[in-house]
C-alpha positions in Angstrom: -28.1 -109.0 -71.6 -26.5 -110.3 -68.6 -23.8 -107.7 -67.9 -23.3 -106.3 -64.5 -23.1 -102.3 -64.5 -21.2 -101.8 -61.5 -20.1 -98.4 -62.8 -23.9 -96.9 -63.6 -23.7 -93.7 -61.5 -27.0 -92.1 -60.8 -27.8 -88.4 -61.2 -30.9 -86.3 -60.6 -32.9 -86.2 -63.5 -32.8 -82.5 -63.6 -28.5 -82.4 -63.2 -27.6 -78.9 -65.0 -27.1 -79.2 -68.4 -23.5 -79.4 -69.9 -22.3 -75.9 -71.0 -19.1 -77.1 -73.4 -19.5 -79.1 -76.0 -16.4 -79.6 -77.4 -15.6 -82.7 -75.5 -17.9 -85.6 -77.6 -17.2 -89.0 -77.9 -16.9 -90.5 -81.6 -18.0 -94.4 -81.6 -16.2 -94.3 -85.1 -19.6 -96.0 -86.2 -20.2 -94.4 -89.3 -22.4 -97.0 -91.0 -25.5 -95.4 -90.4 -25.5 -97.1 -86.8 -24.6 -94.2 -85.1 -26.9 -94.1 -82.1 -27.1 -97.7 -81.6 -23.1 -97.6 -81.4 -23.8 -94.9 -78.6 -26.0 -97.4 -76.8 -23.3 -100.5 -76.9 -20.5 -98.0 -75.8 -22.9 -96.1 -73.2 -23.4 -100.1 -71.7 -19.6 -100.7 -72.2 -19.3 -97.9 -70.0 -21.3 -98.7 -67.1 -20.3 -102.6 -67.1 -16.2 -101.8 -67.0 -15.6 -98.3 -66.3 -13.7 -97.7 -69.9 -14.2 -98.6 -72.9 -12.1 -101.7 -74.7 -13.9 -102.7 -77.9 -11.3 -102.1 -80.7 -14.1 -101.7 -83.3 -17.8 -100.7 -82.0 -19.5 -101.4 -85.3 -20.2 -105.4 -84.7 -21.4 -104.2 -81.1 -23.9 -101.8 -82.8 -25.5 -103.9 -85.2 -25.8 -106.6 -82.6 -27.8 -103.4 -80.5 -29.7 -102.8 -83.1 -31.0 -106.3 -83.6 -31.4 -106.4 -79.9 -33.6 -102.7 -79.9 -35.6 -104.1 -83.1 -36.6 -107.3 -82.0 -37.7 -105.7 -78.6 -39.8 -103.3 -80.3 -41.1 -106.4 -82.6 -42.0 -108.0 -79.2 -43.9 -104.9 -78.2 -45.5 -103.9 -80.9 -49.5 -103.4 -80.0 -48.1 -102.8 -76.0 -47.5 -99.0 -74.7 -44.5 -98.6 -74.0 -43.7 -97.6 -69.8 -42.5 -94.6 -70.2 -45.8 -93.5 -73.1 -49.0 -94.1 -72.2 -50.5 -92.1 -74.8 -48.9 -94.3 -77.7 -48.7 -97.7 -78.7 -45.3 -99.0 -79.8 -46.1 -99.2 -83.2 -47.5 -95.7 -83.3 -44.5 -94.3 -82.4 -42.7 -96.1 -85.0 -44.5 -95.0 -88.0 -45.1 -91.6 -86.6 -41.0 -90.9 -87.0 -40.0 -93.4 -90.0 -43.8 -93.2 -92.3 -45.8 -90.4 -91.4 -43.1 -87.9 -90.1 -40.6 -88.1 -93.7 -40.9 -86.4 -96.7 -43.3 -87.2 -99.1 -40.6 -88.4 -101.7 -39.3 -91.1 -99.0 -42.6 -92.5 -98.6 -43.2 -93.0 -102.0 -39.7 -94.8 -101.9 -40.6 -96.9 -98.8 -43.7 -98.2 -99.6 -47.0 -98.4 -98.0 -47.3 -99.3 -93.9 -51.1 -99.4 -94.3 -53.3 -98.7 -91.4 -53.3 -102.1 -89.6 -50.8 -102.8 -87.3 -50.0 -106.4 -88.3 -49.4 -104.9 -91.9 -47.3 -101.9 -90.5 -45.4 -104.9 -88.3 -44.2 -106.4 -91.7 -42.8 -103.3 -93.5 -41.0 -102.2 -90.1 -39.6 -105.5 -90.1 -38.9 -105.4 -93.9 -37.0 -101.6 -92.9 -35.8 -101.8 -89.6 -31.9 -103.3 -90.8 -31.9 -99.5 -92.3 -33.7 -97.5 -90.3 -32.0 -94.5 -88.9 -32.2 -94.7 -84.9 -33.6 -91.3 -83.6 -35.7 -89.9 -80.9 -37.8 -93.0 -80.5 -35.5 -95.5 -80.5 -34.0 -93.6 -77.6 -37.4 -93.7 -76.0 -37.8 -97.3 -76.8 -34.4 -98.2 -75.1 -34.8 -96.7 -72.3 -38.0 -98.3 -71.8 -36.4 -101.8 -72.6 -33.5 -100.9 -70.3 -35.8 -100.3 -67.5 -38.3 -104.2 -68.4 -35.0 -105.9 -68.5 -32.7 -104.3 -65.6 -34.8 -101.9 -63.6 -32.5 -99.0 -64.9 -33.6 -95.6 -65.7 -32.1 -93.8 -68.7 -32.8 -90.1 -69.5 -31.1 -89.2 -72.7 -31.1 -85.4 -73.5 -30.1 -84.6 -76.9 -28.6 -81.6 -78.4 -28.0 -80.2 -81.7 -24.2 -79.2 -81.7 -22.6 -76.9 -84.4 -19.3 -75.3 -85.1 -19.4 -71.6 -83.1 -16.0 -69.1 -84.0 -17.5 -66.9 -81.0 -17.8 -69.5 -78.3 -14.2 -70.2 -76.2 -14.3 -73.8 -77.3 -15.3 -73.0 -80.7 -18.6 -75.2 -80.3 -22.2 -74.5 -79.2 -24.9 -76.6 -78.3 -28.8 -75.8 -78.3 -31.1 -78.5 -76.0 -33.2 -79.8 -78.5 -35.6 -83.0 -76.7 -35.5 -84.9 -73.0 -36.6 -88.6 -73.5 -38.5 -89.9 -71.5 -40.0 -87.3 -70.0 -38.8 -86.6 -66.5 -41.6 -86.6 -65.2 -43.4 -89.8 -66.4 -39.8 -91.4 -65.7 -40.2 -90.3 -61.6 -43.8 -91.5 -61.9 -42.6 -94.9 -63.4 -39.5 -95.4 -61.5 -40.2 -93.6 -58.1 -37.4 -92.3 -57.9 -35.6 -88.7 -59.2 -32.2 -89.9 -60.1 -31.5 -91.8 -63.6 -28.5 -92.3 -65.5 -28.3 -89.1 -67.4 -27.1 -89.6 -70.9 -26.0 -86.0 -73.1 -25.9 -86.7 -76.6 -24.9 -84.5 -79.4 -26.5 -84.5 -82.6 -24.4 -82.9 -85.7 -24.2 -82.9 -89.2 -27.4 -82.6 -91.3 -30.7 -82.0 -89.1 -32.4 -85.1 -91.5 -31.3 -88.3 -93.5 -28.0 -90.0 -93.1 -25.9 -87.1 -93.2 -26.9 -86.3 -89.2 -24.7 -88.2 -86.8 -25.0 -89.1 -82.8 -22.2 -88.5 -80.7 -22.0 -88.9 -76.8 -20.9 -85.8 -74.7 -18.4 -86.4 -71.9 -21.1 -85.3 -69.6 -23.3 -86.6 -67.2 -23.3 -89.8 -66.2 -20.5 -91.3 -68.4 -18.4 -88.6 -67.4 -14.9 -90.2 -66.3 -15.5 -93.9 -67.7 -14.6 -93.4 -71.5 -11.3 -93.6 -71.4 -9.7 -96.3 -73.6 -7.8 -99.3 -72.3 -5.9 -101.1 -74.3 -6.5 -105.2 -74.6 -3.9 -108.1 -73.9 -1.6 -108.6 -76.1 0.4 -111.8 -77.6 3.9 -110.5 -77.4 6.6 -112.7 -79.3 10.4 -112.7 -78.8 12.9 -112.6 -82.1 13.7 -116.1 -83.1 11.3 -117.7 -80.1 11.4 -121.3 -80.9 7.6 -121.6 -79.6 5.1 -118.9 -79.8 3.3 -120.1 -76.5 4.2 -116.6 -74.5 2.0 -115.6 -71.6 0.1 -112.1 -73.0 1.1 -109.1 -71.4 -1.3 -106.2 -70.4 -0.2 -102.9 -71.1 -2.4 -101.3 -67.5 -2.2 -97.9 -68.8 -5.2 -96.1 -69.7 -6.0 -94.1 -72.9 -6.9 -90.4 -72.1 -7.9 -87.5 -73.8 -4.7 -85.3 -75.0 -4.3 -81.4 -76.7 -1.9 -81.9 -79.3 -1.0 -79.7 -82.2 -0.4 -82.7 -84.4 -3.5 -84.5 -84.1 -4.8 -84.4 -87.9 -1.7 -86.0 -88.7 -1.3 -88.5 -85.8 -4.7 -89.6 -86.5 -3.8 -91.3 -89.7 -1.3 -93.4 -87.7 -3.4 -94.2 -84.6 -6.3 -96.7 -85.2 -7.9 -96.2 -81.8 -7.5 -92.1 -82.6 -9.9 -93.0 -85.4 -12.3 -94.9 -83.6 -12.8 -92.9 -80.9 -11.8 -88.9 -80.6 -12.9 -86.0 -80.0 -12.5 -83.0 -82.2 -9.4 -82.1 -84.7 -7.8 -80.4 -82.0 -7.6 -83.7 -79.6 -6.8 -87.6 -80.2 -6.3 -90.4 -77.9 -3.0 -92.0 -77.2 -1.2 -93.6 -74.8 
């Protein structure tokens, strides 16, 4: 990992919470890598100012590999930002001991040893669905590898007829918690990360989104890539790309459910029916 994140804008830890939740950014990572799609583009982010990847997915599962192995690595270690629980804990407290009864039959023993528990997480953790200790876990490899803080407050986000913008969001968890984070870090600014959960509370219908809030807000607007442009009947196709420098923003328009079927990047990333990106 040996981005620059010029564009990682600190924010106090206790920055008022967003009060609209219309505004969420879709990865388009549907795959079941949801939240580690939110890490790539929250990274994306803060190394460019916008985001460019045409397709998030191969970013995400190279995330999750990265978020797995580090928590390998760290397995028997507590974690800086949880003191009161080895990494391995945590990890079979939300995917062993904290899932229905029925999915543990399905998954198999962990056992009680924490080399055994190391080889079923490692014979799970392709299809293990990120949550509220992965976050945790991130942010505490975030801070070994760069010296950055990252405070993720989640969410859970639901369709509201009586709210203005039709949405309303109830704050359900703060990871890490603030305060261990100032103790850590020393300091009571972090990059503040809102993420909205939706869809089913448990299992893979639930879904992570990121809300245009905090400290992301203004740097995920789309920009298109160079492009190989060729003139009718070129003889050669050696023509210098050209760069379209316009930036992708965030558009009202009353035809969106339609446009969307005709814009790729609308697809990938959008906000609700009632807004697409375009150019």
């Amino acid at each position: 990992m040996d981005w620059t994140f010029e564009f990682a804008r600190m924010l106090p830890v206790d920055v008022p919470l967003p009060q609209v939740f219309r505004r969420k950014l879709e990865t388009g990572v549907d795959n079941g890598d949801c939240l580690p799609g939110c890490f790539a583009a929250i990274l994306e982010c803060f190394h460019q100012g916008y985001i460019s990847s045409a397709n998030l997915k191969p970013a995400a599962k190279d995330m999750r590999t990265s978020v797995c192995q580090w928590i390998k690595d760290h397995w028997e270690t507590y974690p800086v930002f949880n003191d009161s629980m080895k990494v391995h804990e945590i990890i079979r407290m939300l995917h062993d001991l904290g899932i229905p009864a029925s999915e543990r039959v399905v998954r198999g023993e962990w056992g009680d040893d924490p080399s055994a528990q190391l080889v079923k997480y490692n014979e799970l953790c392709d299809h293990l669905y990120f949550s509220d200790a992965e976050m945790l876990l991130f942010s505490c490899m975030m801070w070994e590898l760069r010296r950055l803080p990252v405070l993720f407050r989640v969410f859970r986000v639901e369709e509201d007829a009586s709210q203005a913008s039709g949405w309303k969001g109830v704050h359900s968890t703060t990871t890490p918690e603030p305060a261990t984070l100032r103790a850590v870090t020393g300091s009571d600014k972090a990059l503040v990360i809102d993420v909205a959960h939706v869809g089913m509370l448990d299992g893979w219908g639930a879904h992570y989104k990121l809300l245009i809030h905090g400290s992301i807000f203004g740097l995920t607007a789309c920009r298109s890539q160079p492009v190989v442009a060729l003139t009718p009947r070129s003889p050669s196709p050696s023509v210098a790309p050209t760069h379209n420098p316009r930036r992708r923003r965030l558009v009202r328009h009353p035809d969106a459910a339609a446009n969307a079927a005709q814009h790729a990047t609308a697809k990938r990333i959008r906000t609700e029916h009632d807004a697409f990106l375009t150019i």
